[in-house]
Backbone as numpy.savetxt, mean C-alpha at the origin, in Angstrom:
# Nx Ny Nz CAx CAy CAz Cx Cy Cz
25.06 -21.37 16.96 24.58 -20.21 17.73 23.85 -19.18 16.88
24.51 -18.72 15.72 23.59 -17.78 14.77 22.18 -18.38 14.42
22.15 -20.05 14.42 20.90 -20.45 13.85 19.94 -20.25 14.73
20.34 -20.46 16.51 19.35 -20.28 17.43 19.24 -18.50 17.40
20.02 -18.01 17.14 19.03 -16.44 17.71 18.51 -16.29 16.51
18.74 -16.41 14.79 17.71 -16.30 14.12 15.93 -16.82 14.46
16.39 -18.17 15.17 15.33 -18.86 15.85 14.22 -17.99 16.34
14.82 -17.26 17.28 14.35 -16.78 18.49 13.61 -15.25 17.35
14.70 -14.54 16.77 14.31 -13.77 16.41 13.28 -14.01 14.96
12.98 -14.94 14.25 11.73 -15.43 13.45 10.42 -15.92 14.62
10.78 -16.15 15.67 9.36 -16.78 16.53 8.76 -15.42 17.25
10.05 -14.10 17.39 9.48 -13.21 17.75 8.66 -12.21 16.93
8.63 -12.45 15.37 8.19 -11.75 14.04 6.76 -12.84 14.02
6.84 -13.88 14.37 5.76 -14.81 14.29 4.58 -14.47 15.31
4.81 -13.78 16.28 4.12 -13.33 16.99 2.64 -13.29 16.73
2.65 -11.95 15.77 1.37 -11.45 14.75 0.45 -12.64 14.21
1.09 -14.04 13.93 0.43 -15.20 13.67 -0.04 -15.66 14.72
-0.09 -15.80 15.64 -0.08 -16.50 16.97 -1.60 -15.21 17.28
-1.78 -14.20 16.95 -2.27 -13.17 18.27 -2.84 -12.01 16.90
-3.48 -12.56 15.97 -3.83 -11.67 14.74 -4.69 -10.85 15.31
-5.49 -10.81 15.64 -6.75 -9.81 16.24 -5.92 -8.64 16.78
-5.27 -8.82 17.98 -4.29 -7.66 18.47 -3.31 -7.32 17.49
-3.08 -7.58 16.23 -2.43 -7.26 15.54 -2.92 -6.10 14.67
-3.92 -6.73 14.63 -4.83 -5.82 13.66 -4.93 -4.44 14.52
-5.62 -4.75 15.56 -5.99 -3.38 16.10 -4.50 -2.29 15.95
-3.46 -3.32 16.42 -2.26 -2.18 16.71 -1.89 -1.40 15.16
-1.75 -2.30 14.29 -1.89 -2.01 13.16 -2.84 -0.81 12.37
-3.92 -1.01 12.89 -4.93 0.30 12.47 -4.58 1.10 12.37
-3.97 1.21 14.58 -3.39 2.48 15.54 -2.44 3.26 14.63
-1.50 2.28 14.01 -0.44 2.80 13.57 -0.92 3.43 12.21
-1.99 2.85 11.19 -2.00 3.74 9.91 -2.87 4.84 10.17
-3.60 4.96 11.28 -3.91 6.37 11.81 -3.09 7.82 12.31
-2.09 6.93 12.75 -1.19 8.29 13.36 -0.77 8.89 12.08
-0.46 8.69 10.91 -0.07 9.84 10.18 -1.44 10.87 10.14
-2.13 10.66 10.06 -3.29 11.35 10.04 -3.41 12.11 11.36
-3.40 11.82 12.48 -3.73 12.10 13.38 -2.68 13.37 13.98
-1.27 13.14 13.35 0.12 14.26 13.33 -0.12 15.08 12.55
-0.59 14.92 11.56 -1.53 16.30 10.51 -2.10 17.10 11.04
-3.07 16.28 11.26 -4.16 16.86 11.66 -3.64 17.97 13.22
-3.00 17.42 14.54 -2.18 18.15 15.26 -1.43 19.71 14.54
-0.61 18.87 13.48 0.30 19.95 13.13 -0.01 20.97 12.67
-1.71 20.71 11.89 -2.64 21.87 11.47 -3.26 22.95 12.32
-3.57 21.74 13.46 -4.38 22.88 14.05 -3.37 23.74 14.95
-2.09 23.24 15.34 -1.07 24.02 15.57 -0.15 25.07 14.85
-0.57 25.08 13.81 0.01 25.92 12.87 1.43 25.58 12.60
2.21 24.17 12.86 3.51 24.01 12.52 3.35 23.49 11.22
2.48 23.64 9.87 2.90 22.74 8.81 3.64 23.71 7.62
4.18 24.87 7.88 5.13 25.90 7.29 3.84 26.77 7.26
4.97 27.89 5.90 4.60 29.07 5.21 3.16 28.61 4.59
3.58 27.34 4.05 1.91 27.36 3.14 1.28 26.15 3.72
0.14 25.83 4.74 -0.11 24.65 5.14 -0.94 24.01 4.39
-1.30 24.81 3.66 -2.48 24.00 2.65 -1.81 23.10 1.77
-0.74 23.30 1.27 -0.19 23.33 0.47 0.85 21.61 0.89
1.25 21.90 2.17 1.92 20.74 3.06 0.71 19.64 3.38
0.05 20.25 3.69 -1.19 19.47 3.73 -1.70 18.03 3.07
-1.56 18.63 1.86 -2.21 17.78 0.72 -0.65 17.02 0.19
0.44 17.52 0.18 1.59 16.59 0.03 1.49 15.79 0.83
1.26 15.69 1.96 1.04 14.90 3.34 0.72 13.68 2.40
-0.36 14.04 2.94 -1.76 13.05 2.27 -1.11 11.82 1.51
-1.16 12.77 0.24 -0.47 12.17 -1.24 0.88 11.22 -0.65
1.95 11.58 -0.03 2.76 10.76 0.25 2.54 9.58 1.01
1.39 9.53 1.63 0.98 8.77 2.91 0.08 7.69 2.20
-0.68 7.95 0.80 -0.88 7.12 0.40 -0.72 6.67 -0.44
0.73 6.94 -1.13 1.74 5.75 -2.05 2.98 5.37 -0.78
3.22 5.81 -0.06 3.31 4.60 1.31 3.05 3.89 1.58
1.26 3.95 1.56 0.30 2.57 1.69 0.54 1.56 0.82
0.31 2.16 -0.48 0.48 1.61 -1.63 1.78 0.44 -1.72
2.62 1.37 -1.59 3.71 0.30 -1.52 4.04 -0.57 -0.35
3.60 -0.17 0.41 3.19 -1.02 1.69 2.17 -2.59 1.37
1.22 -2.21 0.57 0.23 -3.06 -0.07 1.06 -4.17 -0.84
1.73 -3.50 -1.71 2.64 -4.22 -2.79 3.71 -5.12 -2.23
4.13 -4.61 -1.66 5.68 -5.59 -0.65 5.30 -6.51 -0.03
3.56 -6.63 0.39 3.54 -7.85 1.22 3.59 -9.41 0.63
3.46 -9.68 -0.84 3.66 -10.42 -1.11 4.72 -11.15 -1.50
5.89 -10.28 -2.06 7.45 -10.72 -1.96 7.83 -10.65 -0.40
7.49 -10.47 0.76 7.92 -10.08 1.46 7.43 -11.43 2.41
6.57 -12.06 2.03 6.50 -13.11 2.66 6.75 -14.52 1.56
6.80 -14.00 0.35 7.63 -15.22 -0.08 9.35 -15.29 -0.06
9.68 -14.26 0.69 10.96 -14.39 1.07 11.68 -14.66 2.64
10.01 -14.62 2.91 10.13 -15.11 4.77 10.07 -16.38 5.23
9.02 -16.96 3.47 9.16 -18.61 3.80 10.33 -19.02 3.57
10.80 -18.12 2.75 12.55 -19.23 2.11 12.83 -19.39 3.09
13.29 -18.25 3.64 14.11 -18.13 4.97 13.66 -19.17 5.97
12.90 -19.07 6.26 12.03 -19.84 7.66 12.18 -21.68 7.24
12.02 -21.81 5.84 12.74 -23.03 5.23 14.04 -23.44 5.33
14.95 -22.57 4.93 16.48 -22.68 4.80 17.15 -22.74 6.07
16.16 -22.50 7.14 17.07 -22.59 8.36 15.90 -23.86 9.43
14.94 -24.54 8.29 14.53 -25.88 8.90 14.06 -25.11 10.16
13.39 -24.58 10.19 12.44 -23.89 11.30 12.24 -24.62 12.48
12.07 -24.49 14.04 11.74 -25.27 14.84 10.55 -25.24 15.24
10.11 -24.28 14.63 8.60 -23.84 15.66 7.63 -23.93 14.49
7.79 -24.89 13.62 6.79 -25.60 12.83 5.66 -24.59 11.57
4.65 -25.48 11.23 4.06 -24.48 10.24 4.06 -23.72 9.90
3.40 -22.98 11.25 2.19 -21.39 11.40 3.62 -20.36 11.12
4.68 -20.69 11.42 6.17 -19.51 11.61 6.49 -19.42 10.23
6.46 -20.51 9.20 6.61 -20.69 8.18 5.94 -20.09 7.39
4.49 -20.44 7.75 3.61 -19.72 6.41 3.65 -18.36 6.35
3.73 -17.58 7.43 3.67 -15.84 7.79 3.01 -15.65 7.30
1.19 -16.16 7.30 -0.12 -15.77 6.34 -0.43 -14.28 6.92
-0.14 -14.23 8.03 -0.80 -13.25 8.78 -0.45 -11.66 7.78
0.80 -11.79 7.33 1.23 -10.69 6.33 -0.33 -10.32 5.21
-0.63 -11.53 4.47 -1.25 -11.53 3.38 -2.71 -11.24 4.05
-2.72 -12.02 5.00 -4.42 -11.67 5.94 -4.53 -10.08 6.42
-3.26 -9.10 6.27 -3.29 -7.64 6.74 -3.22 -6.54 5.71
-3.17 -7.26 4.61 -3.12 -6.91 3.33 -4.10 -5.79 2.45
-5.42 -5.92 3.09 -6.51 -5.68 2.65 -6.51 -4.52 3.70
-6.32 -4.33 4.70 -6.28 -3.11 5.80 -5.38 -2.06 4.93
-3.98 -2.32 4.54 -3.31 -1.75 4.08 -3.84 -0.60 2.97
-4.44 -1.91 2.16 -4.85 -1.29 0.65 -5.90 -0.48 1.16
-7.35 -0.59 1.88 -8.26 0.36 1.99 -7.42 1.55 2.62
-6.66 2.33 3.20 -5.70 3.07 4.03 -5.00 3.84 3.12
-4.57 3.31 1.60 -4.31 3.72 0.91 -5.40 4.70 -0.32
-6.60 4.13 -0.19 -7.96 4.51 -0.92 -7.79 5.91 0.37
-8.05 5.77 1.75 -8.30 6.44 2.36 -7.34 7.85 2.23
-6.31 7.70 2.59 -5.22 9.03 2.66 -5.52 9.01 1.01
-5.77 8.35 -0.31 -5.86 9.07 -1.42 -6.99 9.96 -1.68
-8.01 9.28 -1.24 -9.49 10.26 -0.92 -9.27 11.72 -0.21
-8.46 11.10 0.94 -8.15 12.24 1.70 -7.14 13.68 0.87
-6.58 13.43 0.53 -5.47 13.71 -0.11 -6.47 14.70 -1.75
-7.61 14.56 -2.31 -8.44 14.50 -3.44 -9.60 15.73 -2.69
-9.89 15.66 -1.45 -10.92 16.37 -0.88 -10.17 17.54 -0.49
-8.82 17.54 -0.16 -7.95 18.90 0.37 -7.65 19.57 -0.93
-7.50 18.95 -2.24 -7.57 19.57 -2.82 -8.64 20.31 -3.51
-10.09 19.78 -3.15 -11.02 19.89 -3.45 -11.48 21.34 -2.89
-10.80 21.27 -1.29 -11.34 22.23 -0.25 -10.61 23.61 -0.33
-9.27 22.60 -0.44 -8.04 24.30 -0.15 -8.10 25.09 -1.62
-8.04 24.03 -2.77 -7.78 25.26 -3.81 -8.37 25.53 -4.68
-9.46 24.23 -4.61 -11.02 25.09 -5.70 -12.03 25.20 -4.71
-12.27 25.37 -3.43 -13.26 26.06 -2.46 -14.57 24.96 -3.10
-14.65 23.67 -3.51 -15.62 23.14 -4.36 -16.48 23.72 -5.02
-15.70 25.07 -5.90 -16.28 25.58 -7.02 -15.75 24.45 -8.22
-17.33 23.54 -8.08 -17.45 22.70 -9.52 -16.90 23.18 -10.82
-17.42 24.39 -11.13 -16.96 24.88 -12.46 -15.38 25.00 -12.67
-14.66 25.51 -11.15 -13.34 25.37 -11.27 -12.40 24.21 -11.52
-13.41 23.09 -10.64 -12.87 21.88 -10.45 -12.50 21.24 -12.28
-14.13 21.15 -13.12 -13.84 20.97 -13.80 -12.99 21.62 -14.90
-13.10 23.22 -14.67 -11.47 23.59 -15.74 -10.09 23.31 -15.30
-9.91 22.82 -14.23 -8.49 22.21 -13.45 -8.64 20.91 -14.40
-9.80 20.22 -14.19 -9.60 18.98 -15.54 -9.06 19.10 -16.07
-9.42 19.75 -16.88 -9.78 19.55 -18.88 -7.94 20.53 -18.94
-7.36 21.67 -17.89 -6.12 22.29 -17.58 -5.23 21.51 -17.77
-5.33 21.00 -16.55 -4.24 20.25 -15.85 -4.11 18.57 -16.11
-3.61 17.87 -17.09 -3.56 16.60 -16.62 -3.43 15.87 -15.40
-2.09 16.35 -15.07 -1.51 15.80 -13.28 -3.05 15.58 -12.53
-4.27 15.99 -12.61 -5.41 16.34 -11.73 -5.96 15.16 -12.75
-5.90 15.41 -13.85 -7.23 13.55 -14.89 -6.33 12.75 -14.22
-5.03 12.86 -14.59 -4.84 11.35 -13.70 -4.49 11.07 -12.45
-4.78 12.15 -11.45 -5.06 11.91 -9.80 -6.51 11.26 -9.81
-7.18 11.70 -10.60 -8.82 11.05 -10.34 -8.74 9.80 -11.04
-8.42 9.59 -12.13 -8.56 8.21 -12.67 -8.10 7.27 -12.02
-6.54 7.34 -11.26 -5.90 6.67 -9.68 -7.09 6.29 -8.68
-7.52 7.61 -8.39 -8.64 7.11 -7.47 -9.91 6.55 -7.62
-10.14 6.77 -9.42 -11.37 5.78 -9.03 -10.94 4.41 -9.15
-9.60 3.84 -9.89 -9.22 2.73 -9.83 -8.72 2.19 -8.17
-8.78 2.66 -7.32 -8.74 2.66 -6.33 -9.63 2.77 -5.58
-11.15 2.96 -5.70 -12.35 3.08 -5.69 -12.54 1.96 -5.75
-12.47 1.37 -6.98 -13.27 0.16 -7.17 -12.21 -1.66 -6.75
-11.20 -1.10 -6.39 -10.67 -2.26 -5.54 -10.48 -2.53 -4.08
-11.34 -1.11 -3.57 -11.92 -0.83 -2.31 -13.18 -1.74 -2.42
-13.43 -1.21 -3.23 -15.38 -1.92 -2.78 -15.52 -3.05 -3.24
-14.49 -3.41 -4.21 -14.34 -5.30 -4.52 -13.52 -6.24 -3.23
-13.31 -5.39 -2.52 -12.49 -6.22 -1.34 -13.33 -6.31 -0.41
-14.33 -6.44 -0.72 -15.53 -6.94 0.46 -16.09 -8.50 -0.18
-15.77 -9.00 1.37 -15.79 -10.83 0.74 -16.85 -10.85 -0.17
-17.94 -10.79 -0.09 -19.31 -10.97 -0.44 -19.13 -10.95 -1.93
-18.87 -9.57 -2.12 -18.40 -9.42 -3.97 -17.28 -9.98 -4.11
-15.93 -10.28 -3.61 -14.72 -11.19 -3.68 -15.16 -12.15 -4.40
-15.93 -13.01 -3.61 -16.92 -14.41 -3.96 -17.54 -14.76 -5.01
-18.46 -13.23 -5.52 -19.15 -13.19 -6.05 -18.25 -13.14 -7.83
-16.61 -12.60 -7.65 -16.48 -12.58 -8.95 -15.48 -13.48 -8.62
-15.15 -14.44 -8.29 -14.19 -15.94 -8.38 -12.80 -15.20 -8.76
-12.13 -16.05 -10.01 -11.30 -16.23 -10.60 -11.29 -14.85 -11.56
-12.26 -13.40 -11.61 -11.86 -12.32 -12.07 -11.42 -11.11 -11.23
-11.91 -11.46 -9.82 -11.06 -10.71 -8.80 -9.84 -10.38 -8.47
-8.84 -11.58 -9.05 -7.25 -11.28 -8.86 -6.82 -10.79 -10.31
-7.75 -10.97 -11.12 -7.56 -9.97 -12.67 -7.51 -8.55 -12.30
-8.42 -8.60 -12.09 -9.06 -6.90 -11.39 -8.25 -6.21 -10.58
-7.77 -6.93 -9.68 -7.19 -6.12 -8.60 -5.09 -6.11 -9.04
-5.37 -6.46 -10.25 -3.94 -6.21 -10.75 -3.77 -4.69 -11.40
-4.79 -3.84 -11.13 -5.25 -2.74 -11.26 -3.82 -2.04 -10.64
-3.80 -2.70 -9.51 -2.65 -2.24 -8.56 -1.80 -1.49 -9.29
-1.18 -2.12 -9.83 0.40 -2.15 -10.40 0.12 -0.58 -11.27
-1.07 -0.60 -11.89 -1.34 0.49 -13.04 -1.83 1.52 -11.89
-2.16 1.56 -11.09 -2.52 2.39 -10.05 -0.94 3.27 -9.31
0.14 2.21 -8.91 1.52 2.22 -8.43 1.89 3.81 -9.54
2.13 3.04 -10.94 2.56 4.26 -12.02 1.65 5.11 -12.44
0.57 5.52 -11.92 -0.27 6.30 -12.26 0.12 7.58 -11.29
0.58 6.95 -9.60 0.86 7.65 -8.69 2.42 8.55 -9.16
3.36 7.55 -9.61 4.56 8.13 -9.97 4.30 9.00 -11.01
3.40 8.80 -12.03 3.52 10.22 -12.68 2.78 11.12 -12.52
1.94 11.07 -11.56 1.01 12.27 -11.01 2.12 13.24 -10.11
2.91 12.19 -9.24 4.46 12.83 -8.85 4.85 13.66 -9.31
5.31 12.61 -10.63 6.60 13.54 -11.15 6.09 14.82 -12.22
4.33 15.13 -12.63 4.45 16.01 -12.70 3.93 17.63 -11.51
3.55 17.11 -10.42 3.63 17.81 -9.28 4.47 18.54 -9.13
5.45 17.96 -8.72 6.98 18.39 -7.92 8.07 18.33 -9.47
7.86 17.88 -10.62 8.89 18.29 -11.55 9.59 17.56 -10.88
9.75 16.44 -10.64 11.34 15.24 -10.29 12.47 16.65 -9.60
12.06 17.40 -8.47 13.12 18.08 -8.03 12.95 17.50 -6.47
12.21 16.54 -6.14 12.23 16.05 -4.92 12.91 14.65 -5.02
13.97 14.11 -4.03 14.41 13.32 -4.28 13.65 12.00 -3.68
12.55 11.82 -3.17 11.89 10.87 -2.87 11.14 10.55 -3.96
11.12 11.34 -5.24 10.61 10.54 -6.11 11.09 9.22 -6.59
12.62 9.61 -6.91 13.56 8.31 -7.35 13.20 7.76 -6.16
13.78 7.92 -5.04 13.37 6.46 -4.00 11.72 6.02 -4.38
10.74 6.69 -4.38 9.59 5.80 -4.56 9.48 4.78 -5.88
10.29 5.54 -6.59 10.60 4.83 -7.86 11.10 3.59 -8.05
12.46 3.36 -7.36 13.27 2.33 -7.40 12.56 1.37 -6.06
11.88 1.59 -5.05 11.45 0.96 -4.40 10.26 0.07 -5.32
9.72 1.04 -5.91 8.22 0.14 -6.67 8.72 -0.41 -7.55
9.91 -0.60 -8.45 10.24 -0.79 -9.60 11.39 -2.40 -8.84
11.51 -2.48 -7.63 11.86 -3.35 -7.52 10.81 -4.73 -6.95
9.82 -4.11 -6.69 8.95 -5.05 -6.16 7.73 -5.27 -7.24
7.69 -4.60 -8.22 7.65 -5.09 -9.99 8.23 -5.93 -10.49
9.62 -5.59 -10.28 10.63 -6.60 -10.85 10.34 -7.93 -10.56
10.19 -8.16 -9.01 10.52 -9.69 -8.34 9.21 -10.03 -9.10
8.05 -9.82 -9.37 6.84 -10.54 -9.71 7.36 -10.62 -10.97
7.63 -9.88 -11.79 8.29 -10.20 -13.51 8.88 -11.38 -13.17
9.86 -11.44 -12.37 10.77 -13.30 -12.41 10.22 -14.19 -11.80
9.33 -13.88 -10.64 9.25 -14.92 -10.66 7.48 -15.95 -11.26
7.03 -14.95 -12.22 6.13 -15.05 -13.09 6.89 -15.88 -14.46
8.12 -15.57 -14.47 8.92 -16.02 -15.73 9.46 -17.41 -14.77
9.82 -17.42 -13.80 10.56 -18.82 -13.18 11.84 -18.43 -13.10
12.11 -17.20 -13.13 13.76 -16.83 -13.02 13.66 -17.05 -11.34
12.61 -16.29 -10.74 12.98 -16.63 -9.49 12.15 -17.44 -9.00
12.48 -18.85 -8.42 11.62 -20.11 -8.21 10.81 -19.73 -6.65
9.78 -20.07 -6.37 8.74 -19.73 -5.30 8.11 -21.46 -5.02
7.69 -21.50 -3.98 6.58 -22.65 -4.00 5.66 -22.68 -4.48
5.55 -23.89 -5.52 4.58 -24.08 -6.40 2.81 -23.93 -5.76
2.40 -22.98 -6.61 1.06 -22.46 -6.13 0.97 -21.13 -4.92
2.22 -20.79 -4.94 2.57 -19.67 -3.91 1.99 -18.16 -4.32
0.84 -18.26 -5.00 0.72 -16.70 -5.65 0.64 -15.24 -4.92
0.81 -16.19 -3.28 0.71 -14.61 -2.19 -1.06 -14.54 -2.17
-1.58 -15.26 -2.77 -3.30 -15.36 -2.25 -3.62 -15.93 -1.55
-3.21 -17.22 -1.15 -4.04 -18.13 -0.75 -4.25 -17.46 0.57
-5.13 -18.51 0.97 -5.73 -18.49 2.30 -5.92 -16.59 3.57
-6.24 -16.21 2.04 -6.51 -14.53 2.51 -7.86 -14.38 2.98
-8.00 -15.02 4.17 -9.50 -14.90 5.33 -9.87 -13.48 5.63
-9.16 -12.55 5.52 -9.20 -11.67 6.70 -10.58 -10.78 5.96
């Protein structure tokens, strides 16, 4: 009896494979609404004492959300095949492979460029009024600000390499490149932690969340943790 409602409840997660197009769209829907509750809460005046200020935390949180959102999909479906294996699946292949994860992958990551852009222009707007000259003595000031921009242009440029055309165009140096990620992940945590001074406790959670989905690629890059051979979480990424 537990094996049939797992059944039922893996063919109902399989869905998204079956019906990707409507997936996508709903999916969009959904990485819009943080934006779209901002944006509300702004023009309503509920984002506190300092909204500018809430504002741009917004942002910033919304896109190492993404981020790690980006990152999880690949342990996250090599732990959906075990599963979907270990219980000898009834509903064949397509339930098994859960490509559809890795095919939504690329939505994720641009979403994350986006709320970081976003997140880079509020600060641009609310607290140097795009007085250039200010912008650049906040540089050369403030580190926390060199390495919010260096984040984003590394995030820049795995935006605009995720267009098939150039994908194609650089083969076998594209998944070099876009391991950028990971240095992108800790670039965000310490732009964090010197923001807020580690007195917010969602830092440690963003921490131990990214530091565990680091981990699983460390083992199973080493073979501590065994995967299906040729399983690198790339293949067959159409989308």
């Amino acid at each position: 009896m537990p094996y049939k409602i797992l059944h039922h409840i893996l063919h109902i997660f399989s869905w998204p494979q079956r019906h990707l197009k409507p997936f996508k769209v709903l999916l969009f829907s959904a990485c819009l609404l943080p934006l779209l509750s901002l944006s509300i809460a702004y023009f309503q005046q509920t984002l506190g004492s300092n909204p500018f200020s809430s504002f741009m935390q917004h942002t910033g949180l919304w896109s190492l959300n993404f981020l790690l959102m980006t990152l999880a999909i690949t342990p996250l479906r090599r732990w959906l095949c075990k599963l979907s294996r270990h219980i000898h699946s009834i509903y064949g292949k397509r339930l098994a492979d859960w490509n559809y994860l890795i095919r939504c992958r690329r939505m994720l990551g641009l979403w994350t460029f986006f709320y970081a852009s976003l997140h880079f222009l509020a600060y641009l707007y609310f607290e140097m009024d795009f007085i250039w000259q200010e912008v650049l003595f906040d540089i050369k000031a403030r580190p926390a600000i060199d390495i919010a921009l260096i984040n984003l242009l590394i995030l820049l440029l795995l935006s605009v390499t995720s267009i098939n055309h150039i994908r194609r165009k650089m083969g076998k140096y594209w998944r070099r490149l876009h391991r950028l990620i990971y240095l992108s992940f800790l670039l965000s945590l310490l732009h964090m932690l010197m923001v807020v001074k580690a007195t917010q406790g969602y830092f440690y959670l963003y921490a131990l969340i990214g530091s565990i989905l680091l981990l699983e690629r460390v083992l199973v890059h080493f073979g501590i943790l065994h995967h299906q051979k040729g399983d690198t979480g790339m293949e067959n990424d159409r989308s």
